[in-house]
N, C-alpha and C positions, 0 to 999 in steps of 0.2 A: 792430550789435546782437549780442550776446554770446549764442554758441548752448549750449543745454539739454537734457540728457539727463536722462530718467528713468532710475532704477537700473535696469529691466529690457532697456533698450535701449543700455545702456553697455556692460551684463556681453554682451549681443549682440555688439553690436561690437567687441570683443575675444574673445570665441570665434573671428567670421567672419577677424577677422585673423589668430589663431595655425592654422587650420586650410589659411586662404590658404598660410602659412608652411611649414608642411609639404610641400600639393600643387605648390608652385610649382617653378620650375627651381633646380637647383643652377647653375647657372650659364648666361648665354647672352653669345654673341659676334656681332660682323659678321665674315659673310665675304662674298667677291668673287671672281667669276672675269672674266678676261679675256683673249680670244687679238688679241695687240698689234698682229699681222701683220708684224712684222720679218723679211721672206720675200724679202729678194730683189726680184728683177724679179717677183714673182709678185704680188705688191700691189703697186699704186703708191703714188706718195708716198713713200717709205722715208725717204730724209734730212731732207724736213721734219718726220715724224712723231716720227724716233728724236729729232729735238733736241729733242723737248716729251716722248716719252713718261715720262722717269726722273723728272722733276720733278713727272710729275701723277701716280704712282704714289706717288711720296713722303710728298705732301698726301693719300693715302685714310686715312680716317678708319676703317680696319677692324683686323679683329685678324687674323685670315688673307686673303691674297690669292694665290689660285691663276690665274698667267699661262701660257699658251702662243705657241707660235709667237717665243719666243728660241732662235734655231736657234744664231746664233755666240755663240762663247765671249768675244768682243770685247762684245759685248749682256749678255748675263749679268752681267758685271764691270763692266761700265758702270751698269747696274740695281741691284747689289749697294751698289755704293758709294754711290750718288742715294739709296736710302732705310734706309742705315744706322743715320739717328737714328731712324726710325720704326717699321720692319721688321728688329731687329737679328739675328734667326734665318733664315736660309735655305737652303733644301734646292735646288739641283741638279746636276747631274748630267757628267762627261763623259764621251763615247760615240767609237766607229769606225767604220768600217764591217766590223771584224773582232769586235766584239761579237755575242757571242751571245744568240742569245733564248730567255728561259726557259724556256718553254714553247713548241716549233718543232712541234708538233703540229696536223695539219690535221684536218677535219671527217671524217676516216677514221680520227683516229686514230692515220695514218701521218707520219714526218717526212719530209719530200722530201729528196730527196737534195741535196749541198752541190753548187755548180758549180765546176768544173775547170778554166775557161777564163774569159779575160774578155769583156764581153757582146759585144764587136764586135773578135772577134781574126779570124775568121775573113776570109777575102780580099773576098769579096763585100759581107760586111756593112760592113767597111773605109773599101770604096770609098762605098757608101750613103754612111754618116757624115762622107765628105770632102764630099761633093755638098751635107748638109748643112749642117755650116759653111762653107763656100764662099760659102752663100746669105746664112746669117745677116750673117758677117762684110761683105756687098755692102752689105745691106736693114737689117740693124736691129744695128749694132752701135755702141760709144759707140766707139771708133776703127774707124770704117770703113775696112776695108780688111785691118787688123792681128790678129793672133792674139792681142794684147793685151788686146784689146775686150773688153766681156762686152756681154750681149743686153740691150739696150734695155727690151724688155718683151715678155711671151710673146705680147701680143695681137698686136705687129707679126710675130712668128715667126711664128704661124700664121697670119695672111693672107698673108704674102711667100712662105714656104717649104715652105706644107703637099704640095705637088708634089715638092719634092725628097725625101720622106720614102717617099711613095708602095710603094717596093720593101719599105722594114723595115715601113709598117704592115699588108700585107696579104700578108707575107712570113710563114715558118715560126715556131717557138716561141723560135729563138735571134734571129732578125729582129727579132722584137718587143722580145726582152730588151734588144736593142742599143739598138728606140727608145726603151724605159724609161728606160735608162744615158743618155743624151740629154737626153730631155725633163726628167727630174729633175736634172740638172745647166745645165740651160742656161741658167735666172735667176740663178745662182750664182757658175758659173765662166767664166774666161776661156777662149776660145776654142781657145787651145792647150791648157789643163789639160785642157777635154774630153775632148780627142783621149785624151792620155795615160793619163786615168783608164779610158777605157771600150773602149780597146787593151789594155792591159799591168794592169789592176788586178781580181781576179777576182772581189771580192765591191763592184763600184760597182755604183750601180741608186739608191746613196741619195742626195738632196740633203746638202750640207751636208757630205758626206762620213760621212756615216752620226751626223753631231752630234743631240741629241733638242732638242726644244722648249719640254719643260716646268720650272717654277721652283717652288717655296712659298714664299713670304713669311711671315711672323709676328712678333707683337710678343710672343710670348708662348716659352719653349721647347722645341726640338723633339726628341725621341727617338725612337728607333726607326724612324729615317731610311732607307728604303729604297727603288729604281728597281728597277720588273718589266718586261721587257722584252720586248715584244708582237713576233707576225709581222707582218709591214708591207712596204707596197709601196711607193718613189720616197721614205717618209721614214721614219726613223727610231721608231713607234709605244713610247710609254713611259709608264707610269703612277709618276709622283711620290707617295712617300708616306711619313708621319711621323703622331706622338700627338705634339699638342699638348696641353702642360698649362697650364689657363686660371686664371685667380685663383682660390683655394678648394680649388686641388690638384688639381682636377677634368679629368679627359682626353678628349682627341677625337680620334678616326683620320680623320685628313683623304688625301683622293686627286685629286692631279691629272691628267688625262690629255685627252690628242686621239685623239682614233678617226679611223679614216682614212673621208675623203671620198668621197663614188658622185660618179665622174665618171660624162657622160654623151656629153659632148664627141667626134666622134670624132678629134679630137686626143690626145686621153687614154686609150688603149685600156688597159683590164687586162694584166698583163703579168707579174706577178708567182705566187707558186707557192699560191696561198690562196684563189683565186677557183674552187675545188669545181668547175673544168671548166666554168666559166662565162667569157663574156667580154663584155666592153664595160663599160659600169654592173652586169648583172647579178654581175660578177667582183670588183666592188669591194666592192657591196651584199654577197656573201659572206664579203669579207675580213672587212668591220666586223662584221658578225652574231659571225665567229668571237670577233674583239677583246672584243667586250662579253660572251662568253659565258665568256672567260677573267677580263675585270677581276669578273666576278661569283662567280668560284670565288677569287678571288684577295683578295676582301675579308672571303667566308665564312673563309678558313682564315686572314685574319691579325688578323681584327674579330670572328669570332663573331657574339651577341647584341649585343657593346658600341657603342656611338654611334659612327656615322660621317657622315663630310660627303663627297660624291664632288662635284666642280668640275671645268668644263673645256669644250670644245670637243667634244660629241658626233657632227656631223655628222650628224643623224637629229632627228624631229619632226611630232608628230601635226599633220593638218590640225585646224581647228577651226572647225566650223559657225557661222556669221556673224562672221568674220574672211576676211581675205585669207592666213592662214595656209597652208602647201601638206605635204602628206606627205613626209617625206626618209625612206627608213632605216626602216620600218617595222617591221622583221623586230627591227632592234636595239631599237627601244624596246618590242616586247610583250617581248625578252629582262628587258631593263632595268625594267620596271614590273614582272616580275615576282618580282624579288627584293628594288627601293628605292619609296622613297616618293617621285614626284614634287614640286618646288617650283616651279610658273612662275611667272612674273612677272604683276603687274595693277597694270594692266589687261596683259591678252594682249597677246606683240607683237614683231614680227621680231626676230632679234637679228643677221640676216643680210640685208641689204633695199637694195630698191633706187633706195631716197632717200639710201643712203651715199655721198656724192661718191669714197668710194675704187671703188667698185663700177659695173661696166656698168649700163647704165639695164634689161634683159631678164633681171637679177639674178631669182629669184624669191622672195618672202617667206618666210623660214624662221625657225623659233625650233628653234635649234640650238647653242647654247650652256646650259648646265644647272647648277643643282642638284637633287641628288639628296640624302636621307636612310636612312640605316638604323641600330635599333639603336630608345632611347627619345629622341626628339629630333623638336623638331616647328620648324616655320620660317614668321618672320612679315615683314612687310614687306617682301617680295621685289618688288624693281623693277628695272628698268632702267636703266642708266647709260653713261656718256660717250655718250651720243647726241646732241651737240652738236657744231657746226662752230667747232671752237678752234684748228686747225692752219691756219696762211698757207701757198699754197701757190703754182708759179708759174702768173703770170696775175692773180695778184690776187684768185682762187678763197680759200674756209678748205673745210677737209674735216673730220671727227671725227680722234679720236686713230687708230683704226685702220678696218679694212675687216670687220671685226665690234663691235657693242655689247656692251655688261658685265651683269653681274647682280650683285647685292648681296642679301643677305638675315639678318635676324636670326635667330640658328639658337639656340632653346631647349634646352638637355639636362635631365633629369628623372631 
């Protein structure tokens, strides 16, 4: 049946659409964050994930993809080249552990002073640090025995060796830096680099060797390409960021970043120079508060009013009344709510959990990976992604692509 308008319901409906036209977005994109977990012994699964992960980053269907947790430069290049035809702009980064950070400013306002020695030069702390590669190399190394090796998986370190440590954790301020220099290199390196880095090299303390994690992806291109470089303890802290120009000419200040983790573990002692005289979890909970208190001055002075997307890996996350949701990090998200526009995902839901086959089962439920908004720009469709077991692993096990879930969301600008 052939539909009929009255003249006054036509001239209607052509007003409602030219005014639609007006109100509506100058433009909207997908974007996606995701931290891949290409970490070493720190995640498991590494080699069956990396040979799937370039290929399903490839097939995303979005216009920006902000990744963390590409710590090597072998990763990055590997990544770069897989979504070429898709993502042909890319912003990241190389780092050192002689990099400086921008703003080295602590919660006093003062900059601590640089260290003069490396973390385990001295004789006693030395001897600790033999005691515990000794251990490792017995109990959990991939050549047992050999300084070749690198460590299995931290989870066998710290049941096999957490005794041989015992002196540097409960040991003075340079004890603990030693077991920093350590702990942070021990999913990484080989058993004799250790030694070498955290004897002889005066600013180790970072995995990776002081390499950062994060990448931008985009099919769109990107200006104004630049890495700010946060205080950070055991890794490297960096906030990625570029305007992306969208069809219609239209720009977006996108940021990607990882805030550093509240361990709580007493394996993972605070150790670093940013935890405000706090230690354990509360010393890390201080580092992050700092972090987000900087990426929040750091998006005022280079965004202003104008539209921004912040992605990444936050480490922090309100509980939420009738979920199994848990609080991480609260300090940083009242920072953080009160400068951006929250986007969760719905329905609500871990993005950190412990139905992730990469993950210990006493994992706790977190939604801790983010988008954020600031500027005129509003976000729909925000869901959750790669939460499926697509990775073969051995045993005959699949896991997801990584040991965190993704977010995706349609991001309106106006």
């Amino acid at each position: 049946m052939a539909l009929r308008f009255r003249l006054p319901s036509l001239l209607a409906l052509v007003v409602a659409l030219a005014a639609c036209g007006e109100d509506g977005p100058r433009a909207e994109a997908r974007f996606d964050t995701l931290n891949v977990g290409l970490a070493g012994a720190f995640v498991p699964n590494e080699e069956a994930r990396r040979a799937v992960i370039p290929a399903q980053l490839a097939a995303l269907e979005s216009d920006v993809v902000c990744l963390q947790e590409v710590w090597t430069q072998a990763d990055k290049d590997a990544i770069t080249a897989a979504v070429a035809g898709t993502f042909p702009y890319v912003a990241s980064f190389t780092h050192d552990l002689n990099t400086p950070v921008d703003d080295p400013t602590d919660q006093s306002g003062a900059t601590p002073p640089p260290h003069t020695a490396a973390p385990c030069a001295s004789e006693e702390n030395m001897a600790s640090l033999e005691e515990a590669l000794a251990c490792v190399a017995e109990n959990c190394s991939t050549i047992p025995g050999s300084e070749d090796g690198m460590t299995t998986s931290t989870e066998c370190a710290q049941e096999a060796c957490l005794d041989a440590v015992v002196d540097l954790l409960v040991g003075d301020a340079e004890a603990q830096r030693c077991y920093g220099c350590l702990a942070s290199s021990l999913p990484t390196e080989t058993l004799g680099d250790m030694r070498d880095l955290c004897t002889t090299e005066v600013n180790a303390g970072l995995a990776f060797r002081g390499q950062s994690g994060v990448m931008i992806l985009s099919k769109h291109p990107l200006s104004n390409v630049d890495d700010f470089v946060m205080p950070g303890s055991w890794n490297q802290r960096v906030v990625a960021a570029a305007t992306v120009t969208l069809p219609g000419d239209v720009d977006v200040d996108v940021y990607c970043n990882h805030l550093t983790p509240i361990f709580s573990n007493v394996a993972f002692p605070y150790t670093g120079d940013y935890g405000a005289g706090e230690i354990g979890a509360a010393g890390w909970a201080a580092e992050q508060e700092l972090q987000a208190g900087k990426l929040v001055e750091y998006v005022r002075t280079r965004s202003g009013d104008g539209p921004a997307v912040l992605l990444g890996d936050f480490n922090a996350g309100r509980a939420v009344e009738g979920t199994e949701l848990r609080d991480e990090g609260v300090e940083t998200m009242t920072v953080l709510e009160g400068a951006f526009t929250f986007a969760p995902p719905s329905p609500l839901a871990c993005t950190f959990c412990p139905d992730n086959g990469n993950n210990v089962e006493d994992t706790e439920r977190v939604l801790i990976d983010h988008i954020w908004l600031s500027g005129d720009v509003e976000a729909r469709n925000v869901e959750r992604t790669f939460d499926e077991d697509i990775v073969p692993v051995e045993g005959g096990a699949m896991v997801p692509l990584s040991d965190h879930y993704g977010l995706k969301a349609t991001v309106e600008l106006y």
